[in-house]
N, C-alpha and C positions, 0 to 999 in steps of 0.2 A: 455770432455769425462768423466774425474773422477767425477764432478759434476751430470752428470746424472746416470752412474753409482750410485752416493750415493745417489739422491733422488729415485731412482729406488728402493732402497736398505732400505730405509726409508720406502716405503709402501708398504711392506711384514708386515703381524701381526707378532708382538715380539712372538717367539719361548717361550717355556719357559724353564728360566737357566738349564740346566745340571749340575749336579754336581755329586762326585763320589761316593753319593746315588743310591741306585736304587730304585724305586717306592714306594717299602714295609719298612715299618715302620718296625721299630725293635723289637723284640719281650718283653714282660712286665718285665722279669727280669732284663734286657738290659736296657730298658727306665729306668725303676725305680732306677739302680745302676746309670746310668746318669746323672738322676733328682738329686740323691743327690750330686754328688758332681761339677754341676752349683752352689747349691746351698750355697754348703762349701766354693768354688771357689772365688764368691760373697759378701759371709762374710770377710773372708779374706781381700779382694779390701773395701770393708766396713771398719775394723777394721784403715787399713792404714791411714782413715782420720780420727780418733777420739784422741781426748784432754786429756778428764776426765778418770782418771784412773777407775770411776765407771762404766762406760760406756762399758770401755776394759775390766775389767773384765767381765762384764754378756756376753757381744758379744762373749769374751773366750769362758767361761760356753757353752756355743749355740754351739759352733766349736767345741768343745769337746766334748758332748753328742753327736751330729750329727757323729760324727769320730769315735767314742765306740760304737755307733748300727751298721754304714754301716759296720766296718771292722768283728764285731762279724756274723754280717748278711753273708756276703761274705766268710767269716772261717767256719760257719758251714754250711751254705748251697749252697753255690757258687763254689767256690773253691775244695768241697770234690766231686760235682758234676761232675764239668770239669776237672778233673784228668783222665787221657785219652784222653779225645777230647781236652787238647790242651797241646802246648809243656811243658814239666815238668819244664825244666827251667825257664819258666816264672810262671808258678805258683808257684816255690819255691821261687824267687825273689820275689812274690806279697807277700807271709806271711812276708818274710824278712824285706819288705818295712813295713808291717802292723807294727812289731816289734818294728822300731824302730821309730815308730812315735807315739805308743803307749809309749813306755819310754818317749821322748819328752815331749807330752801331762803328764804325772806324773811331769817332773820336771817343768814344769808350772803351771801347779796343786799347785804345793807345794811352788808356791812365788807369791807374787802381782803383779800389773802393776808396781807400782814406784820400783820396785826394779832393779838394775841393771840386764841388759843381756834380760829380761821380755821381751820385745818387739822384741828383736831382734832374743829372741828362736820364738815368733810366724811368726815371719816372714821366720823365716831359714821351720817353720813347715809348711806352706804356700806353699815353693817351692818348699819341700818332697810331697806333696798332690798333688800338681801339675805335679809332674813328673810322679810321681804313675799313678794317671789319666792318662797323655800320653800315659803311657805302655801300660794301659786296654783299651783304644780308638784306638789308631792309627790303621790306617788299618795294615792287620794282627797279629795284636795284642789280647791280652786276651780274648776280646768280641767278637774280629772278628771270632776267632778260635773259641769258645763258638756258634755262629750262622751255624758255617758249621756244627757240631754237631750232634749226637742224641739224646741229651738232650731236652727234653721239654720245655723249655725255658716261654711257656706261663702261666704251670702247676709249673714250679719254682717261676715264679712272684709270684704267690699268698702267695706262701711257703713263702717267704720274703718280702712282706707286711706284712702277720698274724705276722711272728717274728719282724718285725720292729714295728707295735704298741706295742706288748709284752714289749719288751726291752725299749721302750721309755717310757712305761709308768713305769714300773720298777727302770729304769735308771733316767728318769727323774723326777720321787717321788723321788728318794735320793737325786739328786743333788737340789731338792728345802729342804727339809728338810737338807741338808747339809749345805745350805746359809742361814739358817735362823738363823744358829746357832752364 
């Protein structure tokens, strides 16, 4: 019986997965604060397998620029936005978080790879970003609050894209004219 039961069960067409998605994609400011930090995420899980201290630093460099645009992107136009539409607690926590991953980043900034503690601030910085991100993802969290909203969310993305070229190309003119030096 449970044999036919299961080939019965076998040819139905596969449903497809649910998950606690719903249909609609998330809106451009959402995505894009997303997409960045898979991508810091990434580098990070990258860094852990590198040797050469030359290597660790430029990959540094990357997670650092990357981390001084999205957090400036989200403090001026993120976060003064969703002040009201989401609990203040958590967006006073999110500057706080920014804070001090911001000092972090300076005192890595200010030593090399071979220098003692180097790698182990990037890593401690890794697991600050990573929590961060949890807050602003998890459901009802920062974003989620953020999409129940009256914020425009579609009309923000663009607002922080145009400031995230700005900033990078700003940000990241100094820091090559900074390594060159």
């Amino acid at each position: 019986m449970a044999a036919t039961g299961h080939s019965a069960h076998a040819s139905k067409p596969a449903k497809a997965r649910r998950t606690r998605r719903t249909g609609r994609r998330d809106p451009l400011a959402v995505t894009m604060l997303k997409k960045d930090h898979r991508e810091v995420q990434d580098w990070f899980d990258e860094y852990e397998q590198l040797d050469k201290e030359g290597e660790k630093l430029a990959l540094f460099r990357k997670i650092a620029l990357a981390l001084k645009v999205h957090t400036r992107i989200e403090e001026e136009i993120f976060y003064p936005a969703e002040r009201g539409e989401v609990e203040d607690d958590m967006l006073d926590e999110a500057y706080v978080e920014h804070d001090g991953a911001k000092k972090l980043i300076a005192e890595i900034e200010a030593m090399q790879p071979g220098d003692e503690f180097y790698d182990a601030k990037v890593k401690v910085l890794g697991e600050y970003i990573k929590h961060h991100v949890k807050e602003e993802e998890q459901p009802g969290g920062l974003f989620a609050q953020a999409k129940k909203g009256d914020e425009d969310l579609e009309a923000m993305g663009e607002r922080l894209k145009a400031r995230k070229e700005e900033l990078m190309a700003e940000m990241g003119g100094a820091a090559k004219a900074k390594s060159a030096h």
